[in-house]
FIFI-10578 format. One record per atom (N, C-alpha, C, O, CB): y, x, z. Coordinates in steps of 0.2 Angstrom, whole numbers, padded with zeros to 4 digits, always signed. Each point is the difference from the previous one (the first is absolute). Glycine has a CB too. Layout:
YXZ ...
! end
This chain:
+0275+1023-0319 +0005+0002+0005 -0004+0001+0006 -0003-0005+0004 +0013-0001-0009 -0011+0013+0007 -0003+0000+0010 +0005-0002+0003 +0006+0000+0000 -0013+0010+0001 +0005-0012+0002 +0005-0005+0006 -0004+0004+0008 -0005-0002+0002 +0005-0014-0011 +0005+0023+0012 +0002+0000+0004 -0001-0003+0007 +0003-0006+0001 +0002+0009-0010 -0009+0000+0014 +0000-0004+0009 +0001-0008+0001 +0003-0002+0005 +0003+0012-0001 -0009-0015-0010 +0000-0004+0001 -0002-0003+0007 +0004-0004+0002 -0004+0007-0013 -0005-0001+0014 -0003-0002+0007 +0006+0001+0005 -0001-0003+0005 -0013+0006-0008 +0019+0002+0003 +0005+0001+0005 +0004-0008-0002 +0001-0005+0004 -0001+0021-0004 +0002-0014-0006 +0005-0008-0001 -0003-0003+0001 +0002-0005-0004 +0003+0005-0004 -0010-0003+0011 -0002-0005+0003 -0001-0002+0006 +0002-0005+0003 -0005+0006-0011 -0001+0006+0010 +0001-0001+0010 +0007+0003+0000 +0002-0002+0006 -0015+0005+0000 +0016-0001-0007 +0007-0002+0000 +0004-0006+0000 +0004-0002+0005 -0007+0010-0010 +0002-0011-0001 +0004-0007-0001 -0003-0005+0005 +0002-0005+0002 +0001+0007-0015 -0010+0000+0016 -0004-0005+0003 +0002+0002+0010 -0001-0003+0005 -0011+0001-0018 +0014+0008+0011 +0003+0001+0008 +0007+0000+0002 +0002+0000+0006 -0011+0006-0006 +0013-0006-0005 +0009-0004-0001 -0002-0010+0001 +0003-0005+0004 +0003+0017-0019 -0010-0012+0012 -0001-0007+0000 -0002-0005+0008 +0002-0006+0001 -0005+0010-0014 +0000+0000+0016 -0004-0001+0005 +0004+0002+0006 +0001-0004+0005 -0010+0006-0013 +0012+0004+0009 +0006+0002+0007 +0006-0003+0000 +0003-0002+0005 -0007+0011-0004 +0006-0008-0009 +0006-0003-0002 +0002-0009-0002 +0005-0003+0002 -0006+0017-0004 -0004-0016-0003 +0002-0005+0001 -0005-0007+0004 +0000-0006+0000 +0007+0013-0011 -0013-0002+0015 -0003-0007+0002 +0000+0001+0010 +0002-0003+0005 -0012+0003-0020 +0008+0005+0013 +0002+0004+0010 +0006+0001+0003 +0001+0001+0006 -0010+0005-0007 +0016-0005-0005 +0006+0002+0003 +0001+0005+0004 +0004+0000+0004 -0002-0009-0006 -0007+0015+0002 -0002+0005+0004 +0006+0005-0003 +0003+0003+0005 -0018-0006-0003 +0017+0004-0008 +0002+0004-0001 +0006-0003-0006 -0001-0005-0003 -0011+0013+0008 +0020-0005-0007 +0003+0000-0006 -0001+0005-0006 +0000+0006+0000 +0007-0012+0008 -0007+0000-0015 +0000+0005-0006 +0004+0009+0003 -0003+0005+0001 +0004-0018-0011 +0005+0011+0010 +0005+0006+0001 -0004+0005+0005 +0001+0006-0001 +0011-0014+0000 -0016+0006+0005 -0004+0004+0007 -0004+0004-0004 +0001+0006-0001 -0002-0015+0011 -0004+0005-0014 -0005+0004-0002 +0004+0006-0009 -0003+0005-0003 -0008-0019+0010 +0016+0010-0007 +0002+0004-0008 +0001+0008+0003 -0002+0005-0002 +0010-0017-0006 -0004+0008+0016 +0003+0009+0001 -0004+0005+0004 +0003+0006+0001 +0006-0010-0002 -0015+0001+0003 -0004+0004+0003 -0003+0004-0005 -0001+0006+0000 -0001-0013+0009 -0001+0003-0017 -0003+0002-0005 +0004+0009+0000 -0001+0005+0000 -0002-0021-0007 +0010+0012+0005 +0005+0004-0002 +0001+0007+0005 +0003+0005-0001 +0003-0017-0005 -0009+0011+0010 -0002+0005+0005 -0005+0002+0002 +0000+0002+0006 +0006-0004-0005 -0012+0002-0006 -0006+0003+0002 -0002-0003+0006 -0005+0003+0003 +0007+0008-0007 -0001-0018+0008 -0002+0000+0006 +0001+0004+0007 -0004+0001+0005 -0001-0006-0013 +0013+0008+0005 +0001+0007+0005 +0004-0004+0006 +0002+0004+0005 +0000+0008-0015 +0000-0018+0010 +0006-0001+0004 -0004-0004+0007 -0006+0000+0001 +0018-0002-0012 -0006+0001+0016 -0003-0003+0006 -0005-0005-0002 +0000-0002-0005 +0009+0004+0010 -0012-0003+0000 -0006-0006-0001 -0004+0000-0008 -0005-0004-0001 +0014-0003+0009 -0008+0011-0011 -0002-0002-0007 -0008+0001-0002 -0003-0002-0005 +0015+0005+0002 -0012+0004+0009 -0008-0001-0001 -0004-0006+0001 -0006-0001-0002 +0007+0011+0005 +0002-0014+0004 -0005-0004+0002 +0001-0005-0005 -0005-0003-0001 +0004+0005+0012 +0007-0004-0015 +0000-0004-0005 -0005-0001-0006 -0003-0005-0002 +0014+0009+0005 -0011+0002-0004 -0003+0005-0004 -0010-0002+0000 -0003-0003-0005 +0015+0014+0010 -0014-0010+0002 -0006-0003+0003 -0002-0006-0001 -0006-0003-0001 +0008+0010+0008 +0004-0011-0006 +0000-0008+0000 -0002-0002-0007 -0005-0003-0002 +0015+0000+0012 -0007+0005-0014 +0000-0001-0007 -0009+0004-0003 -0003-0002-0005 +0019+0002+0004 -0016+0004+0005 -0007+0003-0004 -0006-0004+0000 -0004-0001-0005 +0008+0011+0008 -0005-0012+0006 -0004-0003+0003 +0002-0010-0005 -0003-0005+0003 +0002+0017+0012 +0004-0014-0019 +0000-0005-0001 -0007+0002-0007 -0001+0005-0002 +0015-0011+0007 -0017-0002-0005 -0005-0001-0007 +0002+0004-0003 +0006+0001+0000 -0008-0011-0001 -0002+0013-0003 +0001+0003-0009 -0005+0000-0002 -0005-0001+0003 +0013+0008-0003 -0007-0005-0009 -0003-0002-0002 -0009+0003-0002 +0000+0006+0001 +0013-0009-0003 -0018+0001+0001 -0005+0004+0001 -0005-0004+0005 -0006+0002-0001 +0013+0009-0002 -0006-0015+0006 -0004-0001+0007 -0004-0010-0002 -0001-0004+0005 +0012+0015+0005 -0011-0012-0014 -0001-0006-0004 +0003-0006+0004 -0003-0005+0001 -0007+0010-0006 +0016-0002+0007 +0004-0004+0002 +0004-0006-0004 +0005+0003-0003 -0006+0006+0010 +0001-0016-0007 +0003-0002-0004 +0009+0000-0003 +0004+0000-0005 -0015-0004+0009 +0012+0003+0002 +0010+0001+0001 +0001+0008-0005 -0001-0001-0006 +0005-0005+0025 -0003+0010-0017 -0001+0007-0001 -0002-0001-0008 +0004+0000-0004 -0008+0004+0018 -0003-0004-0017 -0002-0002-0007 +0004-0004-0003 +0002+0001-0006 -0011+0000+0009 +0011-0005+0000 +0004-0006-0006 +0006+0005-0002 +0001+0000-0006 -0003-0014+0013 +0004+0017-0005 +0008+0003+0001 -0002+0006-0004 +0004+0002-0002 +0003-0006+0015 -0013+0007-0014 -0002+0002-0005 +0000-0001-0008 +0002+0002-0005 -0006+0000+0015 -0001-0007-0009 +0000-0005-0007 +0006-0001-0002 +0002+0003-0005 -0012-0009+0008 +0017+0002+0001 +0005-0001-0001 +0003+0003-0006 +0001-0001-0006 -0002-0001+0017 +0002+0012-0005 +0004+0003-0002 -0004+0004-0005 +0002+0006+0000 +0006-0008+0010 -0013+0002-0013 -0004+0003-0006 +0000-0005-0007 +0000+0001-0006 -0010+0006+0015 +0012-0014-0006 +0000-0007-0006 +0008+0002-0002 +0002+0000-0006 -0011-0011+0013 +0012+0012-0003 +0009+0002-0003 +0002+0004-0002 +0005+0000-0004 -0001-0003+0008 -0009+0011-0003 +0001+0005-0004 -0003-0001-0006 +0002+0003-0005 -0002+0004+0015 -0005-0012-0012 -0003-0001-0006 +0004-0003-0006 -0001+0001-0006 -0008-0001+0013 +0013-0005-0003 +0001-0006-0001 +0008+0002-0005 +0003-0003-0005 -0010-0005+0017 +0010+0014-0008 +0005+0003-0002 -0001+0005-0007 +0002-0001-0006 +0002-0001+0020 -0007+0005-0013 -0005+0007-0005 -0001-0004-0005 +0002+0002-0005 -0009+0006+0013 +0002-0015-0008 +0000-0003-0007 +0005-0004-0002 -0003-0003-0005 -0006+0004+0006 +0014-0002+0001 +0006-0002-0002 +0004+0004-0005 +0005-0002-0004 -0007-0003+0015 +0000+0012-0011 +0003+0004-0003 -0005+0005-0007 -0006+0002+0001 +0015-0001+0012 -0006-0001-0020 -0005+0003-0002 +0001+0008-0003 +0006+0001-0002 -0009-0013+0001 +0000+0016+0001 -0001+0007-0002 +0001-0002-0006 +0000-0006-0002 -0008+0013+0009 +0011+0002-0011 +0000+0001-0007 -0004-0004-0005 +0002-0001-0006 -0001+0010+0010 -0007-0010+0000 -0006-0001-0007 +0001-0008+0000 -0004-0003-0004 -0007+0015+0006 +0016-0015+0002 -0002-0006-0002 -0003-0004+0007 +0001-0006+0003 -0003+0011-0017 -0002-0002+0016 -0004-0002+0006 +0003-0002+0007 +0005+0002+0001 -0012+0006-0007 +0005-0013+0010 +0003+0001+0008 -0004+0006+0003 -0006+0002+0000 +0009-0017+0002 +0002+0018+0001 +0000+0003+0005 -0007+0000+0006 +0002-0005+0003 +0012+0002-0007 -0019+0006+0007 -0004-0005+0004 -0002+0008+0007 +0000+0006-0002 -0006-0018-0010 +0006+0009+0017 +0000+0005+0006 -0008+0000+0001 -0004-0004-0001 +0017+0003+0007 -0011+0010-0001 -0008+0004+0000 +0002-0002+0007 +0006+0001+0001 -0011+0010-0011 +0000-0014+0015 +0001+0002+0009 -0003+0005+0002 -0006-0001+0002 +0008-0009+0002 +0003+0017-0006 -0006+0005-0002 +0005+0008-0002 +0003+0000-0005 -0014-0012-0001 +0010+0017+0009 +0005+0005-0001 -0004+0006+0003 -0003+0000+0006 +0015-0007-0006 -0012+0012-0004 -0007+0007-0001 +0004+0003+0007 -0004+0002+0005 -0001+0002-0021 +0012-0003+0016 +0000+0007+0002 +0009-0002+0008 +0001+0002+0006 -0008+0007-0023 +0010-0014+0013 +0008-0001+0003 -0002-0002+0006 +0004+0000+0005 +0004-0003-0016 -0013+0000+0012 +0001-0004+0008 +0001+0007+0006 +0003+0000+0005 -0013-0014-0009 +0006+0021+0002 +0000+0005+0005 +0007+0001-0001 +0002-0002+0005 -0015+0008-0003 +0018-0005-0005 +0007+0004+0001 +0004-0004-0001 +0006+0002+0000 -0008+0008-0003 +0002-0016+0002 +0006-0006+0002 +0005+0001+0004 +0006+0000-0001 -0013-0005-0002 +0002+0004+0009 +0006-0002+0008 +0002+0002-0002 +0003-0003-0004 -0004+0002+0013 +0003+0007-0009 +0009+0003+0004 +0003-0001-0004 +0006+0000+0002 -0006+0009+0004 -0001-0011-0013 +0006-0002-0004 +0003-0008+0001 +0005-0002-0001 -0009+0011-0007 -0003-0013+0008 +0000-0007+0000 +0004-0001+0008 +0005-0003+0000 -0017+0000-0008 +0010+0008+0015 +0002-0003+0007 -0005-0005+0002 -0004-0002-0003 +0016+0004+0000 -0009-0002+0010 -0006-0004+0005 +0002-0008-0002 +0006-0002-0002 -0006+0012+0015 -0006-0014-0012 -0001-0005-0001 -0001-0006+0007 +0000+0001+0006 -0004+0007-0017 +0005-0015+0008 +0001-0005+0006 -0007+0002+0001 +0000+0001+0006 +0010-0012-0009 -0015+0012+0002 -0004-0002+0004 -0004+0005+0004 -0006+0000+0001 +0005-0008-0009 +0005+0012+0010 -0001+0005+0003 -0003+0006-0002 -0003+0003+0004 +0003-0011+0002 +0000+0010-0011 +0000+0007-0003 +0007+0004+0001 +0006-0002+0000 -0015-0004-0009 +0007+0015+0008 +0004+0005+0002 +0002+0001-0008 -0004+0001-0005 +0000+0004+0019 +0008-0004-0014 +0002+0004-0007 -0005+0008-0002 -0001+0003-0005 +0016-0008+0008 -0017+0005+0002 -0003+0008-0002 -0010-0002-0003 -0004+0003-0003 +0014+0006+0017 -0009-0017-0012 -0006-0001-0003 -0002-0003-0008 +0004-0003-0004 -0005+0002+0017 -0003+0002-0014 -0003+0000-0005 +0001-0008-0004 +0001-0004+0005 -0008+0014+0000 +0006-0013-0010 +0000-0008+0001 -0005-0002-0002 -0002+0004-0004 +0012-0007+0002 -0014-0002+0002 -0008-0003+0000 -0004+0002-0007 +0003-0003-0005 +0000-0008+0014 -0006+0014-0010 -0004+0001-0006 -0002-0007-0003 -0004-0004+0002 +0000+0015+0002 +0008-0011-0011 -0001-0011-0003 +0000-0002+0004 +0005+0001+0004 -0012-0003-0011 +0002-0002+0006 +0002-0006+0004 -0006+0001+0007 -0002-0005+0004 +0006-0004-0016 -0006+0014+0012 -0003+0001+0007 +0005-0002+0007 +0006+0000+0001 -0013+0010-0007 +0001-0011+0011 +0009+0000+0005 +0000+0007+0004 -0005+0004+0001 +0005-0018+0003 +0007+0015-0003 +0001+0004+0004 -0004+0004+0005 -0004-0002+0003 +0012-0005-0006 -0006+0014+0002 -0008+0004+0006 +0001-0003+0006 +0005-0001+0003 -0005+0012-0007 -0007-0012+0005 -0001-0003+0005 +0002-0007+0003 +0000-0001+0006 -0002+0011-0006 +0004-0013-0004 +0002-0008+0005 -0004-0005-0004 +0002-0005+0000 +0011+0007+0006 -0019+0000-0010 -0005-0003-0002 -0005+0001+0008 -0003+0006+0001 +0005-0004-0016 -0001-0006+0019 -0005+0000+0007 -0004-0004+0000 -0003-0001+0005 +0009+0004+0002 -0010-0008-0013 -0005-0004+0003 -0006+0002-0006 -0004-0004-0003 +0012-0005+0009 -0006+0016-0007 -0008+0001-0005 +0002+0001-0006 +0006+0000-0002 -0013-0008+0008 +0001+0008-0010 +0001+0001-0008 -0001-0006-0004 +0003-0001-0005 -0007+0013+0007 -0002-0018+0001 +0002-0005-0002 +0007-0005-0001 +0003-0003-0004 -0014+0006+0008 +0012-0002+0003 +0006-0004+0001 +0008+0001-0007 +0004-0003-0002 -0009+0005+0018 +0003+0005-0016 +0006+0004-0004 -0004-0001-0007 +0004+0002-0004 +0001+0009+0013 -0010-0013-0012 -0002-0002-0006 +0002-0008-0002 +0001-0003-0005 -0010+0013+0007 +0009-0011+0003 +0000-0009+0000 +0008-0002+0000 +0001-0005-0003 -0012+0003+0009 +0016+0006-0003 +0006+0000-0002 +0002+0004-0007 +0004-0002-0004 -0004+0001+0015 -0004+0005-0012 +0002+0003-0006 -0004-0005-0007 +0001+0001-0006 +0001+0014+0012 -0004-0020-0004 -0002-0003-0007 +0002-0008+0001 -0004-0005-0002 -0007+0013+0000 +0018-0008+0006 +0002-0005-0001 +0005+0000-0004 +0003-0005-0002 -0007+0003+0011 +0006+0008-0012 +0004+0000-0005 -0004+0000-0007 -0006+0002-0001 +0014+0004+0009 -0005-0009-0013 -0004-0001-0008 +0001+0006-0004 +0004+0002-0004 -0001-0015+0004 -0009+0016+0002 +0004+0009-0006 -0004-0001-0007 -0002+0004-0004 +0001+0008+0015 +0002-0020-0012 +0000-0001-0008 +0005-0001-0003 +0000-0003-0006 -0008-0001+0006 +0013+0004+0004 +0005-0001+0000 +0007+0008-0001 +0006+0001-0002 -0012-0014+0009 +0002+0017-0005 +0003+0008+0000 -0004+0004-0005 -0005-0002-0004 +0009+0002+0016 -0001+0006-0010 -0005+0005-0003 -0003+0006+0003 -0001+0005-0003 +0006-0009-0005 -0005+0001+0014 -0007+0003+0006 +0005+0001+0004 +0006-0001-0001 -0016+0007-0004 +0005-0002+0010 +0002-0002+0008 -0006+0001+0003 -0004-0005+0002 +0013-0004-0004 -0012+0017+0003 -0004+0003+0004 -0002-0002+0007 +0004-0003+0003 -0001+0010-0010 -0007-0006+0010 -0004-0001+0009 -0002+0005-0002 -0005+0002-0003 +0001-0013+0008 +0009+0016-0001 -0005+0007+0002 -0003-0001+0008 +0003-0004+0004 +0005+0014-0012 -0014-0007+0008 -0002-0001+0004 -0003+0009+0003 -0002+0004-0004 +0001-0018-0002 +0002+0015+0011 -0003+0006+0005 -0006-0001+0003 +0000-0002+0006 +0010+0004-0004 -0017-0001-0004 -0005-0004+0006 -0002+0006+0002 -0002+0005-0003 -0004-0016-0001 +0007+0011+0011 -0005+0006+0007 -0008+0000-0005 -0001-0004-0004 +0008-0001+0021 -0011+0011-0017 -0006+0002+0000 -0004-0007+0006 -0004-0005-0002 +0008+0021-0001 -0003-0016+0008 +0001-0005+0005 -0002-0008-0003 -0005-0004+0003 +0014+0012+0002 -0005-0010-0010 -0001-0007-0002 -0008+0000-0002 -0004-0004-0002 +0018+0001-0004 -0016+0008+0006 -0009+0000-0005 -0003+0000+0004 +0000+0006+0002 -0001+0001-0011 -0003-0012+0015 -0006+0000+0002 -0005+0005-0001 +0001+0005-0005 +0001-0015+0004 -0005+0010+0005 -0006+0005-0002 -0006-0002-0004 -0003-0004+0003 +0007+0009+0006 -0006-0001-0014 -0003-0006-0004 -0001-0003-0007 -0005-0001-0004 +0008+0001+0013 +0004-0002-0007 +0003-0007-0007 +0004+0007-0004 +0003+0004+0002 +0001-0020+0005 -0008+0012-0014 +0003+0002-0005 +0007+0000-0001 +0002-0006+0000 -0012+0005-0004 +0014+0005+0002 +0007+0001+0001 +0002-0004-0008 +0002-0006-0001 -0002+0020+0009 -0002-0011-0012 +0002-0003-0008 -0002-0008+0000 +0002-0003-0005 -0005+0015-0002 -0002-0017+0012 +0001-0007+0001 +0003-0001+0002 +0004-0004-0003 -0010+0002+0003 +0008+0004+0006 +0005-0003+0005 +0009+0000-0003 +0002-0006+0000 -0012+0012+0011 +0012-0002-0014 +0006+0001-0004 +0001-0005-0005 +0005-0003-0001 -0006+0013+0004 -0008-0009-0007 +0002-0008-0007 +0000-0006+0003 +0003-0005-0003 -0010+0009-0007 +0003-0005+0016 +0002-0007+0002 +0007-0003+0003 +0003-0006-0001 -0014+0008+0002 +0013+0005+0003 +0007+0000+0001 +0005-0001-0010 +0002-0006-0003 -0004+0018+0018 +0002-0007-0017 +0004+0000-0006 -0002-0008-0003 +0004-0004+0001 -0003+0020-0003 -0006-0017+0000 -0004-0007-0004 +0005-0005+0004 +0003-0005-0002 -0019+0010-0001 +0015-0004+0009 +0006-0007+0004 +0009-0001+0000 +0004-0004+0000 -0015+0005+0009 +0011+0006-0010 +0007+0001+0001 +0003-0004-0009 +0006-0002-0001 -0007+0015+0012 -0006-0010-0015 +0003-0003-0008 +0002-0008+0000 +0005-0002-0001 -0014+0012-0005 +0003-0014+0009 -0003-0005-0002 +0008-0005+0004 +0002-0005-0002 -0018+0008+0001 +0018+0001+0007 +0008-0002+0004 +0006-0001-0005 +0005-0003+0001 -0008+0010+0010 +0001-0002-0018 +0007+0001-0003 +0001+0010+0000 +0003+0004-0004 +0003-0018+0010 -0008+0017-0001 +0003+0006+0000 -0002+0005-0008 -0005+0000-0003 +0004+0000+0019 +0006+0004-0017 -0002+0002-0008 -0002+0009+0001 -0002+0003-0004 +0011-0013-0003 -0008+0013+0013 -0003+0007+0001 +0001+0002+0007 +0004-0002+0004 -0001+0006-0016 -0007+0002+0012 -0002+0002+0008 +0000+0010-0002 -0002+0004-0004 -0008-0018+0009 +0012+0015-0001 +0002+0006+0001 -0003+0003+0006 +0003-0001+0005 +0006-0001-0012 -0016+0007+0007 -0004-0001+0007 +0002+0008-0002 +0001+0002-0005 -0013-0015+0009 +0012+0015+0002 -0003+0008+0005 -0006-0003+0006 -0001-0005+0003 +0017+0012-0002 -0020-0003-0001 -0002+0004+0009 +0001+0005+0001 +0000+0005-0003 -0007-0010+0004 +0008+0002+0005 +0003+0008+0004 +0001-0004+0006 +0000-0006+0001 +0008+0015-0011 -0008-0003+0014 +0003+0001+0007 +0008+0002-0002 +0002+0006+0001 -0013-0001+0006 +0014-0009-0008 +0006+0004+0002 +0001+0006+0005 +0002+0006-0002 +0000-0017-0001 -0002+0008+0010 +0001+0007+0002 -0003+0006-0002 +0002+0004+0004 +0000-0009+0003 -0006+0007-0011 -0001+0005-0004 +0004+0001-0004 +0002+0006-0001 -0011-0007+0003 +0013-0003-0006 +0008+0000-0004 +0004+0003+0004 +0003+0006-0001 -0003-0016-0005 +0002+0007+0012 +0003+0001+0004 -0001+0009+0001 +0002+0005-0003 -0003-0019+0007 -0003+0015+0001 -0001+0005+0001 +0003+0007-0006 +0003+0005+0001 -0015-0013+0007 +0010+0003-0016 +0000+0006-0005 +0009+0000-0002 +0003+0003-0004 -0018-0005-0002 +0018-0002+0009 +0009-0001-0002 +0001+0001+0008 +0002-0005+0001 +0001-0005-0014 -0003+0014+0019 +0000+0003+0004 -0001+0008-0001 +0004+0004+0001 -0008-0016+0004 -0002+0013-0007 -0001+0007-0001 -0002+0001-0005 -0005-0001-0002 +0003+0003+0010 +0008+0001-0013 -0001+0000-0008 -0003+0009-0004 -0001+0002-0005 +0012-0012+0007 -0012+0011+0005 -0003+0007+0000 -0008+0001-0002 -0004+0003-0003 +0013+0000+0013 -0009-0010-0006 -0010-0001-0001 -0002-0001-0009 +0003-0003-0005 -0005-0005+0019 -0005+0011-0014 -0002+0001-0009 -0005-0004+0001 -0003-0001-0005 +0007+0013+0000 -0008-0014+0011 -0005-0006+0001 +0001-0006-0005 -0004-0003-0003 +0003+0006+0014 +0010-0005-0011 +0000-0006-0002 +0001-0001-0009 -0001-0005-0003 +0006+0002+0017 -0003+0008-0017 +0000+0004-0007 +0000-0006-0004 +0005-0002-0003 -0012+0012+0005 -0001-0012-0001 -0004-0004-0007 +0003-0007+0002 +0001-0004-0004 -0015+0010+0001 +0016-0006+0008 +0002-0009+0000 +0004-0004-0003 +0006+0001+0000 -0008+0001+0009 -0003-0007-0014 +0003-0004-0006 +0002-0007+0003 -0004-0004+0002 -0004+0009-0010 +0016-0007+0008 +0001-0007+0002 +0002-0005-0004 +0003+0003-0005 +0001+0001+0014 -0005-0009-0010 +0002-0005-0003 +0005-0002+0002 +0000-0005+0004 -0008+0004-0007 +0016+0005+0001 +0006-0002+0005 +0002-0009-0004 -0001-0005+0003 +0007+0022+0000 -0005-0017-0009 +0003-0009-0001 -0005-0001-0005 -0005-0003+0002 +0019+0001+0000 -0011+0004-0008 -0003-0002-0007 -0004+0007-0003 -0004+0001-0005 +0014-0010+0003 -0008+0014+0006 -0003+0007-0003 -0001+0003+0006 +0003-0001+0005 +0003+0003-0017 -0013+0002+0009 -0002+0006+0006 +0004+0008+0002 +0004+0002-0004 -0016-0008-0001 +0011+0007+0009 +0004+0007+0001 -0004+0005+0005 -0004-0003+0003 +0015-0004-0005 -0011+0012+0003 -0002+0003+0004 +0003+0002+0005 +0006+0002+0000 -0011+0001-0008 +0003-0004+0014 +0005-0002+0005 +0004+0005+0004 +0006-0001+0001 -0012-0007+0001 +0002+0013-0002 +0006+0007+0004 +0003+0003-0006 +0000+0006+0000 -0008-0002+0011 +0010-0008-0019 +0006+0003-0004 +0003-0005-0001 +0004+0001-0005 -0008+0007+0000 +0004-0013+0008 +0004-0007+0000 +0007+0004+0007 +0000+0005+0004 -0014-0017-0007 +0020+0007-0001 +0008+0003+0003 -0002-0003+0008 -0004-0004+0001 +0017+0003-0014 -0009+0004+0017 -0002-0002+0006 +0001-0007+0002 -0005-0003+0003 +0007+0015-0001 +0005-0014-0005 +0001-0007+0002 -0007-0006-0002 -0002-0005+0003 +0017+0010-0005 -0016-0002-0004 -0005-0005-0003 -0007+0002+0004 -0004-0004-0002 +0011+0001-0011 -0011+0008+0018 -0003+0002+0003 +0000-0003+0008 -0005+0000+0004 +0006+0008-0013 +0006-0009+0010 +0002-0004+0005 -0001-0007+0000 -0002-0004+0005 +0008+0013-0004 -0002-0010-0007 -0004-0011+0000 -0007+0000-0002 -0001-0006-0002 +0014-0001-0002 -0017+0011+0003 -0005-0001-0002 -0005+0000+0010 -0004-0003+0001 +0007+0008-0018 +0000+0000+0020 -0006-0002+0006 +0004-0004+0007 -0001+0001+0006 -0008+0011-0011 +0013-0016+0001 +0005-0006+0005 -0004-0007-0003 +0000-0005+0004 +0015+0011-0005 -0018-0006-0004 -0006-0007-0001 -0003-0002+0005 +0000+0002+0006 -0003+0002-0015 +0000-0010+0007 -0003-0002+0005 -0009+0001-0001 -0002-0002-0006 +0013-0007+0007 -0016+0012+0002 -0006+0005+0000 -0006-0006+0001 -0003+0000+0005 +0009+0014-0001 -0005-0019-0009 -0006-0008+0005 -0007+0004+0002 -0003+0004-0003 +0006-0016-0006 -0003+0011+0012 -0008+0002+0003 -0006-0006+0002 -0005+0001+0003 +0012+0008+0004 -0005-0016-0011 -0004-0006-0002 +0005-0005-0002 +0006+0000+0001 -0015+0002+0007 +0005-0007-0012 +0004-0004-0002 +0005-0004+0005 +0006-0004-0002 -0015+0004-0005 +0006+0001+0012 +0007-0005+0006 +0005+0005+0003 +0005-0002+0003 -0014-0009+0002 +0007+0018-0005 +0007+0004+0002 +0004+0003-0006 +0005+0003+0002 -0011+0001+0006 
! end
């Protein structure tokens, strides 16, 4: 079973938990019906802000992580509880090729400050951009979950041309990265380089034939990027572009 924006249900439930039941900043009913309205009504943007700017997940934060682990231990816990045809229990992927770009607008805006028109977090990656403390930090959260326990659950990864010194061999620098991220628990990496803003630039002006040949590694399969649908061209240069291990 893929299992769906996990990382949202979490900074989610970890930012219901937090305004609402630990700061009293805010009521369930407050945040249900802002959800329920894109965040269009009075005040709701700054609502909106407050909730974004709390922890989430990715930043090897512990509060934030646990509420991960948590909520990936009950999704499991439930799934093997039940068995398929063949006899078998049931067991979840944190991990989905394609649904996380066209979700929103059917799923709707979320507690933790997502708009319905956005995309929901690829696996169990976190959310674009509120991974802020680097690519370590975001590896060390993502291998606090047990993925011997699932059946995968990628770290894609975006590195700027940038992350390469001048110099250092590129193909070491990566196995030592990948060789650590294994020995944590993580079970696959999904790397690009690129400038993004060169993505950018090529889902801006789709007229240019410069950008043609360009092969991405969008989740689990590669694609060629200026015949990729727009929406999925669009969450692809909303990533986060590390330009070293600590950005």
């Amino acid at each position: 079973v893929n299992a769906l924006g996990v990382p949202n249900v979490v900074d989610s439930l970890f930012a219901i938990k937090t305004a609402v039941f630990e700061q009293g900043r805010l009521t369930l009913e407050q945040v249900r019906d802002a959800c329920a309205r894109d965040w269009s009504g009075d005040g709701e943007e700054a609502m909106r802000r407050y909730l974004l700017n709390l922890p989430k997940f990715g930043n090897d934060e512990d509060a934030p992580d646990a509420m991960a682990v948590q909520v990936s231990e009950q999704l499991r816990e439930v799934l093997e509880s039940k068995r398929n045809i063949k006899g078998g229990n049931f067991r979840p992927s944190l991990f989905q090729y394609m649904g996380h770009t066209v979700a929103g607008p059917y799923l709707g805006a979320t507690a933790d400050g997502r708009k319905k028109a956005e995309p929901l977090a690829h696996g169990m990656n976190p959310m674009h951009g509120r991974n802020t403390k680097g690519m370590t930090a975001t590896a060390n959260s993502f291998c606090k979950l047990d993925f011997r326990k699932y059946q995968g659950g990628s770290m894609q990864i975006e590195l700027h041309p940038s992350y390469f010194p001048e110099g250092v061999e590129r193909g070491a620098m990566v196995d030592h990265f990948a060789t650590a991220f294994m020995h944590k628990g993580g079970v696959q990496i999904n790397l690009n380089v690129f400038d993004l803003a060169d993505l950018r630039d090529a889902y801006e002006h789709p007229e240019k034939t410069e950008y043609d040949d360009i092969v991405v590694k969008v989740t689990g399969y590669s694609a060629h990027f200026t015949k990729m649908d727009r929406h999925f061209q669009k969450e692809f240069v909303e990533r986060v572009n590390y330009a070293s291990l600590d950005d």
